[in-house]
C-alpha positions in Angstrom: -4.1 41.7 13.4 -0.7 39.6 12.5 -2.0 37.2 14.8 -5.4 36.7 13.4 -4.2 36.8 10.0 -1.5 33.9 10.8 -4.4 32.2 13.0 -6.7 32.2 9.8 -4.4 30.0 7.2 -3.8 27.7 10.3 -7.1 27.0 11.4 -8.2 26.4 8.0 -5.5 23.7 7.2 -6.9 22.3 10.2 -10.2 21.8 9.2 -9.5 20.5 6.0 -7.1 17.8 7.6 -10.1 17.0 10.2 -12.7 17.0 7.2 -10.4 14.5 5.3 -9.5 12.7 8.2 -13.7 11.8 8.6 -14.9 11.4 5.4 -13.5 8.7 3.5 -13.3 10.0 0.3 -11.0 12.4 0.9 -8.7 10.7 2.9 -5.1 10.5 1.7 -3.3 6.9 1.2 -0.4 6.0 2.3 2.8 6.2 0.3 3.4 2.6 0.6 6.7 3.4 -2.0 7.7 6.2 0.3 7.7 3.9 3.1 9.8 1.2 0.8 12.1 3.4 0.1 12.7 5.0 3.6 13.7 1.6 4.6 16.0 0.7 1.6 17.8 4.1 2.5 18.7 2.7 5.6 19.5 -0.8 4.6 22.2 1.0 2.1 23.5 2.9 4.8 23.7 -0.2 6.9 25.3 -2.1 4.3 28.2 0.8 4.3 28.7 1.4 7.6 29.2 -2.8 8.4 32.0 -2.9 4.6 33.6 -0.1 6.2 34.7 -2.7 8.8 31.9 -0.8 11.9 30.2 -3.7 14.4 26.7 -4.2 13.8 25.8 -2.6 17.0 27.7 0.6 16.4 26.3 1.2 12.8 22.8 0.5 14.3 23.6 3.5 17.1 25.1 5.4 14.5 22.1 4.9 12.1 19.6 6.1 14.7 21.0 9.2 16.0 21.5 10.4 13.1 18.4 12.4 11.7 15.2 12.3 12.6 14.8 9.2 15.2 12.9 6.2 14.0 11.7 4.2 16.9 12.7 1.4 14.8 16.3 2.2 14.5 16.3 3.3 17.9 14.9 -0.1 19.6 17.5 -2.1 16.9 20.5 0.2 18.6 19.2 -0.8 22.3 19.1 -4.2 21.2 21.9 -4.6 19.5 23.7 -2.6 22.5 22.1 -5.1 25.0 23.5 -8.0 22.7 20.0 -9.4 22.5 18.9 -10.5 19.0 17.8 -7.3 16.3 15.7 -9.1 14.1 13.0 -9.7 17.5 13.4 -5.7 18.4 11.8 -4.9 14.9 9.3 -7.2 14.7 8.3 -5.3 18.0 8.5 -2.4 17.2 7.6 -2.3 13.4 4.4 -4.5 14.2 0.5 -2.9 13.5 -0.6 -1.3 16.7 -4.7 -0.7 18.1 -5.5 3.3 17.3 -7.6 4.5 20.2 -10.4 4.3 18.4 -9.8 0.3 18.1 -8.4 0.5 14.3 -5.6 -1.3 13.4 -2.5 1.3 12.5 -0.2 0.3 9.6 2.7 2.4 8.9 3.9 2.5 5.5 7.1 1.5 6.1 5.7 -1.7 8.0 6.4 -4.0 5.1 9.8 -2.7 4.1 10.7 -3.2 8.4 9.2 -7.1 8.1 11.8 -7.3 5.0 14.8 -6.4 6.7 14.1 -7.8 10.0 13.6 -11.3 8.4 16.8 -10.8 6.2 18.9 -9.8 9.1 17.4 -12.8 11.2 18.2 -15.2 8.6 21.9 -13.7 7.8 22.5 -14.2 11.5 21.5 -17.2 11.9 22.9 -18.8 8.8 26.2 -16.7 9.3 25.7 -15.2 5.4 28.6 -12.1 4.8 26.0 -9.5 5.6 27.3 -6.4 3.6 26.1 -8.6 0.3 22.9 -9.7 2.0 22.1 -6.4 2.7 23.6 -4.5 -0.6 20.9 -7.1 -2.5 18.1 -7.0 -0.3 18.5 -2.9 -0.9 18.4 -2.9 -4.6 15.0 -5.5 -4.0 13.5 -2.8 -2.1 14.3 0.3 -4.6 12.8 -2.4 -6.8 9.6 -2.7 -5.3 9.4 1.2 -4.6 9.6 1.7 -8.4 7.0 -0.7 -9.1 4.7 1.2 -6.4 5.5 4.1 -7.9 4.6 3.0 -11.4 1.4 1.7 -10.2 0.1 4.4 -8.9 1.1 6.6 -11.6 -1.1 4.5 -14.2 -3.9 4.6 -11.4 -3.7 8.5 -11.0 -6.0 9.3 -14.2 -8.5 6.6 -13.6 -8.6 7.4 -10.0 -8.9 11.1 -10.8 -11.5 10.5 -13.1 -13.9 8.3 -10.8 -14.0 11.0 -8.3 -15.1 13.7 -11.0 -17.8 11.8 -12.4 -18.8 10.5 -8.8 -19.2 14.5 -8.0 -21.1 15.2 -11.3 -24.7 14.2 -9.4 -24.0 17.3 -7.2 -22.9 19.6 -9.5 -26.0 19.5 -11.5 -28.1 19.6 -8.0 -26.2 22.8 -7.1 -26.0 24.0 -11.1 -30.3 23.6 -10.7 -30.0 25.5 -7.5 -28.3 28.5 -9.6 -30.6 28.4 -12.6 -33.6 29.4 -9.9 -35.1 26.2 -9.6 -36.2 25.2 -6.2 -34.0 21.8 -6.7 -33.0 21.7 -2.6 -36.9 22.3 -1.6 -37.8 19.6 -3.8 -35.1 16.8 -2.6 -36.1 17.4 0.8 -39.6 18.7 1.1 -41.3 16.1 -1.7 -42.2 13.3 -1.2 -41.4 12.1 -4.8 -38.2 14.5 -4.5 -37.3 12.8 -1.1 -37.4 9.1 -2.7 -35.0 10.4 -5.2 -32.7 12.0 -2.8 -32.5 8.5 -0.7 -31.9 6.2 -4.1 -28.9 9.1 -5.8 -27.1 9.0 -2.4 -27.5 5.1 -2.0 -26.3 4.5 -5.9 -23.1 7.4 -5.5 -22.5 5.0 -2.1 -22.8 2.2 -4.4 -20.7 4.0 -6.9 -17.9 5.3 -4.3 -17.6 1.6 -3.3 -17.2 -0.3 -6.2 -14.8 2.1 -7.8 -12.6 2.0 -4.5 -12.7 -1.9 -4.4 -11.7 -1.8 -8.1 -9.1 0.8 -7.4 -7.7 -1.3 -4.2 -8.0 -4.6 -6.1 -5.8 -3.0 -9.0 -2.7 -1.0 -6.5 -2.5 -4.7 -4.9 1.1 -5.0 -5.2 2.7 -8.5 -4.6 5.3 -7.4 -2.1 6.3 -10.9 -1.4 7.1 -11.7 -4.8 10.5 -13.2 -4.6 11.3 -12.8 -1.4 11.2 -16.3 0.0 13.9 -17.1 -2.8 15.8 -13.9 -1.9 15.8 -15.3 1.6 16.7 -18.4 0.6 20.1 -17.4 -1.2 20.7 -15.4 1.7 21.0 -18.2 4.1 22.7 -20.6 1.8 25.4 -17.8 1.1 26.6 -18.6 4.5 27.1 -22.2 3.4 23.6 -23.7 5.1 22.0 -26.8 3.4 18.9 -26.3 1.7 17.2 -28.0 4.3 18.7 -25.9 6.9 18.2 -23.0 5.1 14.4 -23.5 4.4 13.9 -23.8 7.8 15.3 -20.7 9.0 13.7 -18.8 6.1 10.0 -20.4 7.6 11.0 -19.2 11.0 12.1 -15.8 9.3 8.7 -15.2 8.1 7.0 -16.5 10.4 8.1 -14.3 13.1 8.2 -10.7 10.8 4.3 -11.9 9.8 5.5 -12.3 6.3 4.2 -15.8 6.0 0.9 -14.9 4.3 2.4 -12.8 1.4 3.9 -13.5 -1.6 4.7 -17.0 -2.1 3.5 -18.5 1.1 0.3 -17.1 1.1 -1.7 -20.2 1.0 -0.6 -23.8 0.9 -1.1 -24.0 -3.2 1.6 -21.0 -4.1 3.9 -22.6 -1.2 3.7 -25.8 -2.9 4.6 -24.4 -6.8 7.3 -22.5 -4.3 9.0 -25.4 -3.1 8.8 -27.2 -6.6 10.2 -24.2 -8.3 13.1 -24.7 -5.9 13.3 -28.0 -6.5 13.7 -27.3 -10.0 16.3 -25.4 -9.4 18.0 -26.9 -7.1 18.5 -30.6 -9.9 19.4 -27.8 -12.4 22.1 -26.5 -10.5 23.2 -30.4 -9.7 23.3 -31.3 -13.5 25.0 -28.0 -14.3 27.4 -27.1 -11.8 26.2 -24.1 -11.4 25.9 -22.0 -8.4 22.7 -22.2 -6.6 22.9 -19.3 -4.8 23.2 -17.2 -8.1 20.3 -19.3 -9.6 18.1 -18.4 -7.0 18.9 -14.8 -6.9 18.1 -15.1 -10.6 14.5 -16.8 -9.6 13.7 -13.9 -7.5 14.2 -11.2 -10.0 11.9 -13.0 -12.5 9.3 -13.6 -10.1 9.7 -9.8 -8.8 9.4 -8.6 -12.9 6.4 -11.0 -12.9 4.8 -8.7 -10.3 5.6 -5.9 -11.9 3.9 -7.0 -15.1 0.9 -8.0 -13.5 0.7 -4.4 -11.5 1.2 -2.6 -14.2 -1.8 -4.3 -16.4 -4.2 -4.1 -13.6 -3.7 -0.5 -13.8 -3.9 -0.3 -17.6 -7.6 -2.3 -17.0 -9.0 -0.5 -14.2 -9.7 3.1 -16.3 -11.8 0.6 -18.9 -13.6 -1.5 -15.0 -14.5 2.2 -13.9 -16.8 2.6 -16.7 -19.2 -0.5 -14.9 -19.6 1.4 -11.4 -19.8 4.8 -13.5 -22.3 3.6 -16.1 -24.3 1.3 -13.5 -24.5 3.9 -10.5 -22.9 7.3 -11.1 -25.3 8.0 -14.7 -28.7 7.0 -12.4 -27.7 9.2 -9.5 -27.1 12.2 -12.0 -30.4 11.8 -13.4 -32.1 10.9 -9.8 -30.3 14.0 -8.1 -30.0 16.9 -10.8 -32.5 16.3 -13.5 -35.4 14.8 -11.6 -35.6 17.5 -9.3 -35.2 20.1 -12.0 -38.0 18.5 -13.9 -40.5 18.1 -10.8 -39.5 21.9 -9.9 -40.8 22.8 -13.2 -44.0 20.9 -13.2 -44.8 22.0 -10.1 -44.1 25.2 -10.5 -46.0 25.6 -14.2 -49.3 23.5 -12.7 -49.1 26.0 -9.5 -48.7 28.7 -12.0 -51.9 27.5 -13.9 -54.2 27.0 -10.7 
């Protein structure tokens, strides 16, 4: 008996999780934030252990035995062991792999990996004090996992909302149902009833669709907001020329897969990029100022920027639901629930009569 009542709860769990795993929507996102800040947890760490005077290699062992093992951190510690470059072992590692059932596989964390790989490649290379590198890149990160977390706060409600109304249409076939009206034999043993049963499905399809494109189009998050400037102070902080260090933040991103987000993510944001830093650059010339600072500064505007922008996508998207609702969820309501209902009593009151 214990073991069919501990069987029951288990099984059950398990066919939700395969139900949601199949039908799209049900299926649970990603924490993208979650993933954010697993990584800036262990940049901060990182960024410790190296001011408390550890070698790189050692914090990266330390790092990954302690807790649960990322196979990040743990391929970092073998190469960092084997004195081969770090920055290469996460790209590896942290890249999209093929699912078995030829999907591409994204971890959440993915993005925050690609961050700190190309950080730590362009620290090396450039020879920038890493425990500032990293402490900054860190607070980017908790930046970034606020934003997401923002985002999808003001997209709960509207999200929440879309999927009541999307169920609505079969509620009021099932509500029929209860009332005693043959709704089901009508749907699928009319003629006129099947017609509507093909065009309420196709419109909540329709419906579903639109409202997940508006959804997706509104959590777009620009992750690379910043970053090539954050880059860039990080390689000039070792004293690199700005030539120099444009050329190892290119390589940086080229190799983490980072060159088509954010700022480089087609050749019209690259150029306004390298004009921006231009700018910047004859201001710091004229004024003496520190360029590195400057361009930290640069990167938090354009990161509050992004911010901005997320945030009023999400304060739009509960008023763009209303298109998708209006258009395609109000037809399939009346297609699916009161059509039926209504040919169920016709038919029912002329069969009556004869």
């Amino acid at each position: 008996m214990i073991g069919s009542s501990t069987a029951g709860p288990g099984m059950i769990g398990r066919a939700i999780a395969f139900v949601r795993s199949r039908v799209p929507m049900l299926r649970k996102a990603p924490d993208a934030a979650a993933g954010v800040d697993h990584v800036a947890g262990v940049v901060e760490r990182l960024a410790v252990l190296l001011s408390a005077g550890v070698p790189a290699p050692t914090a990266w062992r330390h790092l990954s035995e302690a807790g649960e093992a990322d196979p990040v951190l743990v391929a970092a510690a073998d190469a960092g062991g084997r004195g081969e470059p770090v920055a290469t072992a996460i790209a590896t590692v942290a890249a999209p792999t093929t699912a078995s059932g030829g999907g591409v596989v994204v971890r959440p964390e993915a993005a925050g990996w690609a961050v700190l790989g190309a950080a730590w490649q362009v620290a090396s290379e450039s020879g920038a004090p890493l425990t500032t590198s990293l402490r900054d890149l860190a607070g980017a990160m908790r930046d970034e996992a606020q934003v997401r977390r923002e985002v999808r706060t003001s997209l709960a409600g509207p999200a929440a909302s879309a999927r009541l109304v999307l169920a609505l249409p079969l509620v009021a076939l099932g509500f029929g149902s209860v009332l005693g009206f043959d709704t089901a034999g009508v749907l699928f043993g009319n003629p006129i009833g099947i017609a509507c049963l093909a065009l309420g499905l196709g419109f909540l399809w329709i419906a579903f669709r639109w409202s997940r494109a508006l959804a997706a189009r509104a959590a777009d998050f620009d992750e690379g907001a910043g970053l090539e400037l954050e880059l860039l102070a990080i390689g000039m902080a070792g004293g690199a020329s700005v030539e120099r260090a444009r050329a190892v933040v290119a390589a940086a991103l080229a190799e983490h897969g980072l060159a088509g987000h954010g700022v480089a993510d087609d050749g019209r944001r690259r150029a306004a990029a390298s004009a921006r830093l231009d700018e910047i650059v004859r201001l710091a010339e004229r004024a003496g100022a520190p360029l590195v600072e400057l361009l930290r500064a640069e990167a938090h505007r354009g990161r509050r920027i992004a911010r901005t922008d997320a945030a009023t996508r999400g304060a739009a998207l509960g008023v763009r639901l209303m298109l998708p609702l209006g258009l395609c969820v109000l037809p399939a309501f009346v297609l699916l629930g009161v059509a039926p209902l209504l040919i169920s009593v016709v038919t029912g009151t002329l069969g009556g009569a004869a």
